[in-house]
C-alpha positions in Angstrom: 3.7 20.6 7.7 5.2 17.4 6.6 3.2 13.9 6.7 3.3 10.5 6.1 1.0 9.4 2.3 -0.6 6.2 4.1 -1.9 5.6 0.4 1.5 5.7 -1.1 2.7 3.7 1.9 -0.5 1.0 1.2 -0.2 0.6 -2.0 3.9 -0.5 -1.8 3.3 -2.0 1.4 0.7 -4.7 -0.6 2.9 -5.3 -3.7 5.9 -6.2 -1.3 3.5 -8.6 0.4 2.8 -10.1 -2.9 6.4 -9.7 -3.5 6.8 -12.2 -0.9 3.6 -14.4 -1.6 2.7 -13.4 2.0 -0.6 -13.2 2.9 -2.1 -11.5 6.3 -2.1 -14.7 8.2 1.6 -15.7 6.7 3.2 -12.0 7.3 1.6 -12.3 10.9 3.7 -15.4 11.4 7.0 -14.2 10.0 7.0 -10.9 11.7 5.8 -11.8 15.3 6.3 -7.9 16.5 2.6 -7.5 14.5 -0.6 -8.4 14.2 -3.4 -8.6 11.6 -4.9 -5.2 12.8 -2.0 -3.3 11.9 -1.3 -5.3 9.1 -4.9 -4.5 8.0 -4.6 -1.1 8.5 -1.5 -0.7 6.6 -2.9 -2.4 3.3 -5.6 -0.6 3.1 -4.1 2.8 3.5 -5.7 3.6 7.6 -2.8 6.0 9.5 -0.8 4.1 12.0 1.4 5.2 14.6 4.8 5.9 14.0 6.4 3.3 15.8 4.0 0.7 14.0 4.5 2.5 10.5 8.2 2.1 10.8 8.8 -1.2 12.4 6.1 -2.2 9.0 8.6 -0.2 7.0 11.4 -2.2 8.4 10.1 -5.7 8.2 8.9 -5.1 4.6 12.2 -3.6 3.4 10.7 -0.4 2.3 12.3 3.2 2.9 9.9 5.4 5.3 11.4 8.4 3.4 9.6 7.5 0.7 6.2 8.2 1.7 6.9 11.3 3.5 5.1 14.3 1.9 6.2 17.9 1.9 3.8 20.8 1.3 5.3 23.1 -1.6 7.3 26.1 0.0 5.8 29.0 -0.4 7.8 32.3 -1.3 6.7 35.2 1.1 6.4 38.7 0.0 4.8 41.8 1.0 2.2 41.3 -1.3 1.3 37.9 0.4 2.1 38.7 4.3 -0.8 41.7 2.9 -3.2 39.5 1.8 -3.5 38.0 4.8 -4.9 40.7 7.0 -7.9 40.2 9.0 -9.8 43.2 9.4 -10.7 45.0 6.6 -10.4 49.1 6.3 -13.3 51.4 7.5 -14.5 55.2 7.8 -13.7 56.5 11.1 -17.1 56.8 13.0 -16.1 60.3 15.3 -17.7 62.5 11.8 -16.0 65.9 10.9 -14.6 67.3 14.3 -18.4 67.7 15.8 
């Protein structure tokens, strides 16, 4: 399942705040939509919501496609649909035919 790198997201979130020679306080006042909480949260790599990770995204410029992660795809096969069973083989318990 795909999800959102809040570290990634942190770490370009910050530089485009120094970018901008905001601080907390100063991107607080220039986007009124947040708050110090979620602009706290977002620097230091906490999740968010997706409305609050994307109105972030919008106010700082950056591309929420960026920071969206995709596991690797994995091939299926017989070999691998296999190696996933659960139970395991065992001796019948009825005996020889008593």
């Amino acid at each position: 399942m795909a999800d959102i790198s809040f570290l990634r997201f942190a770490n370009a979130f910050q530089d485009r705040l120094n970018d901008l020679g905001y601080s907390l306080r100063r991107a607080e006042e220039q986007w009124p939509l947040t708050d110090r909480a979620m602009l706290s949260r977002a620097i230091n790599g906490k999740k968010l919501s997706a409305g609050n990770f994307l109105l972030l995204c919008e106010m700082a410029g950056l591309d929420p496609y960026s920071f969206l992660e995709r596991p690797p795809h994995r091939r299926v096969t017989l070999k691998t649909i296999a190696a996933q069973l659960v139970t395991e083989p065992v001796p019948c318990e009825t005996g020889d035919g008593a």
